[in-house]
Every structure is written in C-alpha cells, then in structure tokens.
C-alpha positions as CSV (number, residue, x, y, z in Angstrom):
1,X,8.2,5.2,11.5
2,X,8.1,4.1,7.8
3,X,5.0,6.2,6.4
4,X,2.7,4.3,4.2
5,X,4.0,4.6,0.3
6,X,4.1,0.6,-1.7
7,X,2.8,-3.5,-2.8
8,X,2.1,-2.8,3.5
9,X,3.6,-3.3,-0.2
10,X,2.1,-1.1,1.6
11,X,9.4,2.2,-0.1
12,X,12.6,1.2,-1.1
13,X,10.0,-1.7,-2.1
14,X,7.6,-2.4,-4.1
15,X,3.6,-2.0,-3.8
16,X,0.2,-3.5,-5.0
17,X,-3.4,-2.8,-5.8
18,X,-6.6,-2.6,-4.1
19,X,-10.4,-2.0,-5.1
20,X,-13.3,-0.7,-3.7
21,X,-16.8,0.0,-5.1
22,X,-18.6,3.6,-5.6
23,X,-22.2,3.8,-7.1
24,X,-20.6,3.5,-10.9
25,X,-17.3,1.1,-11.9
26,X,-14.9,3.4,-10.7
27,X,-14.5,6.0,-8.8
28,X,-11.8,8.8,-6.9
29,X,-10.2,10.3,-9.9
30,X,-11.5,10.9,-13.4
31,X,-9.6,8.9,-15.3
32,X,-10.0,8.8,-19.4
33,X,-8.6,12.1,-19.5
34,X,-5.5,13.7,-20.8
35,X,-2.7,13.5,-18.4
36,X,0.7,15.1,-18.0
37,X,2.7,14.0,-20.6
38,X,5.7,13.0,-18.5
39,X,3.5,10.5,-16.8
40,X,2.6,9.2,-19.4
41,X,5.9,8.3,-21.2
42,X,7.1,6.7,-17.6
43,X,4.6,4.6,-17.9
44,X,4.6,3.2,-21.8
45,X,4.8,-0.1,-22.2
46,X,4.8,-2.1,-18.5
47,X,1.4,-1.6,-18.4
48,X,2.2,-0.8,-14.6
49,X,0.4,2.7,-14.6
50,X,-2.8,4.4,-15.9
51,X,-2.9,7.3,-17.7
52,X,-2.9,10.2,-15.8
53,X,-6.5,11.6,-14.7
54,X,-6.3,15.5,-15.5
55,X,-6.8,16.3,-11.8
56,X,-5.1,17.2,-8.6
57,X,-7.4,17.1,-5.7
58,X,-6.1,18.4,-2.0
59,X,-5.8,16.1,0.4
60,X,-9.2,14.8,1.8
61,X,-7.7,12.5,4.6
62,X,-5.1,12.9,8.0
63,X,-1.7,11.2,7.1
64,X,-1.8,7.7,7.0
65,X,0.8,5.4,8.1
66,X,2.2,1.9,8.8
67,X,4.8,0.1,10.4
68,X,5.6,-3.4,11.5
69,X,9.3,-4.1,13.8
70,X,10.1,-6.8,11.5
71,X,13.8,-5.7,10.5
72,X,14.9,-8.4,7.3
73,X,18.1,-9.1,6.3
74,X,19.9,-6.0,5.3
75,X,20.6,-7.5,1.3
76,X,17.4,-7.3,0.1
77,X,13.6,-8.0,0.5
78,X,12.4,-10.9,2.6
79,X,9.5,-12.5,2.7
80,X,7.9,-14.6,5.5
81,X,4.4,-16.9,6.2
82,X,2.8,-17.4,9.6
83,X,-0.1,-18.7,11.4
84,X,-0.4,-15.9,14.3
85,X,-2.5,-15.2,17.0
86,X,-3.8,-12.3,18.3
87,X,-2.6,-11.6,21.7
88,X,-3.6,-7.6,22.0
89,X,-5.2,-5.2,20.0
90,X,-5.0,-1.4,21.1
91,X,-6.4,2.0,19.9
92,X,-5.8,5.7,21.2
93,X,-7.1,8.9,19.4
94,X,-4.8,8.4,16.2
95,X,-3.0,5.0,16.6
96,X,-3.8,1.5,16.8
97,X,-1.3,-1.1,17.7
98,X,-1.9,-5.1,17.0
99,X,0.4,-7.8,18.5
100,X,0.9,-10.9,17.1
101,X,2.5,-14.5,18.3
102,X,3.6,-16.2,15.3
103,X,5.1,-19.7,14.7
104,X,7.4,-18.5,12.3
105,X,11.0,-18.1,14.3
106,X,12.2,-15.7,11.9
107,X,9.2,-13.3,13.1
108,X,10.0,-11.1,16.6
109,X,7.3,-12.0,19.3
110,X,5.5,-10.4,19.5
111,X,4.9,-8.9,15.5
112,X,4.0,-5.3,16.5
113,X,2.1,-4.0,13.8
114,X,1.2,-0.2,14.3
115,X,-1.0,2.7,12.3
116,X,-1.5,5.9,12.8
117,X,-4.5,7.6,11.7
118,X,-6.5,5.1,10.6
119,X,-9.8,4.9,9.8
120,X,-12.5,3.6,12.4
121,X,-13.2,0.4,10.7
122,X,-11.3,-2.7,12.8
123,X,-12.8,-6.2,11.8
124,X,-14.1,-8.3,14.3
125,X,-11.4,-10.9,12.9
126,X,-8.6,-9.1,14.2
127,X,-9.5,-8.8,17.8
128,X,-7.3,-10.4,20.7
129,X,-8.0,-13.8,20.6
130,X,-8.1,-14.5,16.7
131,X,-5.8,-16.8,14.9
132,X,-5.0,-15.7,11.2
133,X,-2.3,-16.0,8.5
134,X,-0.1,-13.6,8.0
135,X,2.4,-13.1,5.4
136,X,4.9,-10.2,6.5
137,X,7.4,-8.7,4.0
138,X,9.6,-6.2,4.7
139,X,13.2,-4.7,2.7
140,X,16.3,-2.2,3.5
141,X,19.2,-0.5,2.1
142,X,17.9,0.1,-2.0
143,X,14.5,-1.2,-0.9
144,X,13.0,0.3,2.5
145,X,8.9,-0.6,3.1
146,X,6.9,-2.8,5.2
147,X,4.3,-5.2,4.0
148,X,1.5,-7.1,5.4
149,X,-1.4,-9.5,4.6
150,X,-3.7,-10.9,7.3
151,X,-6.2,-13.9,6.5
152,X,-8.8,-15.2,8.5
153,X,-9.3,-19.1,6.2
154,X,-9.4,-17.8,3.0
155,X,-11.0,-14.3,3.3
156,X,-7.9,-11.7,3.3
157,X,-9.0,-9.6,6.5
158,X,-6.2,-6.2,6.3
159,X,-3.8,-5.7,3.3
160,X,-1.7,-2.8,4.2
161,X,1.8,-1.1,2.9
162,X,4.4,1.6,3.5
163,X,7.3,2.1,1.4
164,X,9.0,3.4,-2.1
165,X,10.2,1.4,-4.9
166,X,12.8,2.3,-7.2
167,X,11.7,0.2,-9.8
168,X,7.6,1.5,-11.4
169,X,7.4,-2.4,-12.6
170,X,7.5,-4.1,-8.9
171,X,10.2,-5.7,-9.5
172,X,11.9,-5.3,-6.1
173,X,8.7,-5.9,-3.8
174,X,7.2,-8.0,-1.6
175,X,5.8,-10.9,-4.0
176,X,3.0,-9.2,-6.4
177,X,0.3,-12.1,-4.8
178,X,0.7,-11.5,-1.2
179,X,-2.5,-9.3,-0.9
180,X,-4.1,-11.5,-3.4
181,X,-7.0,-11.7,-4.8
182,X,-6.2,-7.5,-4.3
183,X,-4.7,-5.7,-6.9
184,X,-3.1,-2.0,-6.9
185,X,-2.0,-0.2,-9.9
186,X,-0.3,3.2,-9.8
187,X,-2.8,6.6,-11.1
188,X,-1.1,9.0,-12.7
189,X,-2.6,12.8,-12.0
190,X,-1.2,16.1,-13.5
191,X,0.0,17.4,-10.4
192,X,3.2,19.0,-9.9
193,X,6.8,17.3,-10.7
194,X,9.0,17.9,-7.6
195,X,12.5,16.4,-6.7
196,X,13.0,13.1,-5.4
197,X,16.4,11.0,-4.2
198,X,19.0,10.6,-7.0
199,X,17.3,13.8,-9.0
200,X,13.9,12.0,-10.1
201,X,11.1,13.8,-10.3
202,X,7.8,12.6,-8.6
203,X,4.3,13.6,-8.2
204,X,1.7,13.0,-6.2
205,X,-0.9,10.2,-7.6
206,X,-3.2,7.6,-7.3
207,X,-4.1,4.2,-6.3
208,X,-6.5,1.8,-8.6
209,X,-7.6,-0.9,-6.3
210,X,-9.2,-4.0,-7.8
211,X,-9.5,-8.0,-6.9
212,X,-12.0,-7.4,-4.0
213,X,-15.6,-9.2,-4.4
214,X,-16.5,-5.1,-5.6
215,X,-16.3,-3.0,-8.6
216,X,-13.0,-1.2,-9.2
217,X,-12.2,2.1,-7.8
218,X,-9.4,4.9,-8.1
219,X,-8.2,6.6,-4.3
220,X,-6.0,10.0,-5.1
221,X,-3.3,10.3,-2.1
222,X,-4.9,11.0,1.2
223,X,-8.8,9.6,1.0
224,X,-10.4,7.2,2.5
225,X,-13.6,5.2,0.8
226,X,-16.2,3.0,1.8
227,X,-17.6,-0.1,0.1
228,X,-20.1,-2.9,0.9
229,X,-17.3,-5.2,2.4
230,X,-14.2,-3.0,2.5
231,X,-12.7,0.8,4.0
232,X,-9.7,1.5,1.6
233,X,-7.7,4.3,3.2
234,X,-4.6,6.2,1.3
235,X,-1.7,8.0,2.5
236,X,1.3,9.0,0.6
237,X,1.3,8.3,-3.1
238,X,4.1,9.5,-4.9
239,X,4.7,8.3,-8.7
240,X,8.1,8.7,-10.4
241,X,8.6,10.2,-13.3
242,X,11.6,9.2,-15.8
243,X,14.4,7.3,-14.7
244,X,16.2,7.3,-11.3
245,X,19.5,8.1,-11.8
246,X,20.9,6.0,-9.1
247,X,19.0,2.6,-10.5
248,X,17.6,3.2,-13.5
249,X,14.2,2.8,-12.5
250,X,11.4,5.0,-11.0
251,X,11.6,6.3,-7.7
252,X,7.6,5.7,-6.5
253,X,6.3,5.7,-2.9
254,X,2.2,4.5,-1.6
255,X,0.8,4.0,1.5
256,X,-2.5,2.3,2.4
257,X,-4.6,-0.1,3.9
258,X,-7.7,-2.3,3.4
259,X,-9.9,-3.8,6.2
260,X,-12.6,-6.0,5.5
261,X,-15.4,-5.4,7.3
262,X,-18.0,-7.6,9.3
C-alpha cells in the first residue's frame, strides 16, 4: 500500500496544501522561528517551503495512509476526471474502503479508494448512493503517489494524497489545482537529517494547509486537527534537504487527507 507522503498529491509525485482553522491564524507548529539551516537553503527562492519552525514534536497521530488501484501508464504522471457514483462505502476498526463507478473508461470499476487509520469524520456526501466528481491522479517509475479530489457541485468533499516527489517545486505532480480552492505548502522543522534514496537527506516536517473557507493552519507529521467545516489528518511528511543526486531535485514525501464535514 502506498503510504500517504504528496499534492492524495496526497511520492515519486508531487503534493499540495490544505488549511484548517485553530482559535488564532495558524496553528500546529510555531513557525517565525529560526530553523535548521539546511532547510532553509533547500528552500530559497521557489518560495515552495516555509522556514523551518524550531520544533520537532513526536508523533500525536496512528499512521496514516492512502491508496487508490488506479495503476497509470508507467512513463509518467496521469491525470484523469470523472463523474462517479458511490456504490459502497465500508469501515472496520482502522480502514475504510469507498468504491466508485465512474464514466471515465480509463478508470478500473470499480475505483477502490482505501485508508487506513483515519480519522472518524466521513461526510454524509460520500455515502453509497452519492454521485460526485472525482479527479484521480496517480504516477510510477521516477514518480510513485496516488492522488484524489472528490466534489459534491462545487464544494470539494475529500482531498487526500500519498506519495514522494523528487522535485520540492511540484513540478512532477498531479496538477497543482486538483484539490483546489486547497492549498499545501511544505513546513520545515529542525528535526533530524536522515538518509533518503540516491543519498538525500530528509527530515521529518510539516504541512501548511490553506484555501479552505478557514484561517490557515500548520499540521507537523502525524496529527490530526479539527475545524468548523474540515478534519485535516497527517501522515508521513518527509522534506528533502539539498539536491537528489539521482534527479537533481529534492527527494520529499506527505501523506494526508481532508474531509469536509456536514
């Protein structure tokens, strides 16, 4: 199972952003403050990270994760939208499986979309029955993450992502306006470097989450919040640090998901 990493978005792909609302502007980790200074030079420049946050917090959350059976072409990310309906919607202790019948031909039937661990929020919206739009992106070989966006008319309804990008500026993910109006940026923390593929270093990190009808707010790896209209749940979170030196670019990973709810 692919574990929730980045922009359904949220490996090797790329990820977005989400935001949720505390009782100030932001929230999660204390950002402002000095960060590591390897962070920080990984991110001058393509304004695709924050500054790291001075912190590393334990994990607060069970491991979350995502996967759809979606398998794309094997040369590089693909990209598909589909009205679906709903034709079962399942939950044990820690998993909860949705099936979807899509018009889309290039879709399997049914689109099994499955989580593990996640939180007990589940929208009304996505119960068997419902017809939504879904927009389902998924990547191999360089690229490996699957990516989902469910909307019921215009309201997005789940955003949710599992995979690592080589690349810190998105430029190998799923299209950077799938989850719109919800936007994800990268946190940087001052937790330990350790050793990713092709000798990059990575640490764990945070997501910034913004877009979302609520203030912004900051989710370290592994937490879930609450807002007025959303649960915002994190995973994995891994940020590179320097250059990969397989692709030149930075070897990242984030997992989450966002559910509206009713």
């Amino acid at each position: 199972m692919v574990r929730i990493t980045s922009l359904l978005i949220l490996a090797t792909g790329s990820l977005m952003a989400c935001a949720v609302a505390s009782d100030s502007n932001t929230g999660g980790l204390d950002s402002g403050t000095t960060g590591a200074d390897e962070a920080s030079e990984s991110s001058e420049g393509d304004g695709s990270t924050t500054e790291a946050t001075g912190v590393c917090p334990a994990p607060a959350a069970p491991d979350l994760a995502f996967d759809a059976n979606y398998i794309p072409m094997p040369d590089g990310t693909s990209t598909i939208a589909s009205m679906c309906d709903v034709t079962a919607s399942t939950s044990d202790a820690s998993t909860r499986t949705l099936e979807l019948a899509c018009d889309a031909a290039e879709l399997p039937s049914p689109l099994v979309l499955t989580f593990e661990n996640l939180p007990p929020t589940w929208p009304g919206a996505l119960d068997q029955g419902a017809s939504l739009e879904a927009v389902v992106s998924a990547a191999e070989e360089l690229d490996k993450g699957r990516w989902v966006a469910l909307r019921a008319g215009e309201a997005l309804v789940l955003a949710a992502g599992s995979g690592t990008t080589v690349y810190a500026d998105f430029r190998m993910a799923p299209p950077q306006d799938m989850w719109a109006p919800l936007v994800m940026t990268p946190v940087a923390s001052d937790c330990e470097t350790q050793v990713a593929n092709c000798n990059t270093m990575v640490q764990r990190a945070g997501l910034r989450f913004e877009g979302l009808e609520e203030p912004p707010l900051e989710l370290f790896d592994h937490e879930v919040r609450e807002t007025q209209q959303f649960t915002i749940a994190t995973g994995e979170v891994k940020l590179g640090v320097g250059l990969d030196t397989c692709d030149g670019g930075s070897s990242s990973s984030f997992d989450f998901v966002v559910l509206r709810k009713e």
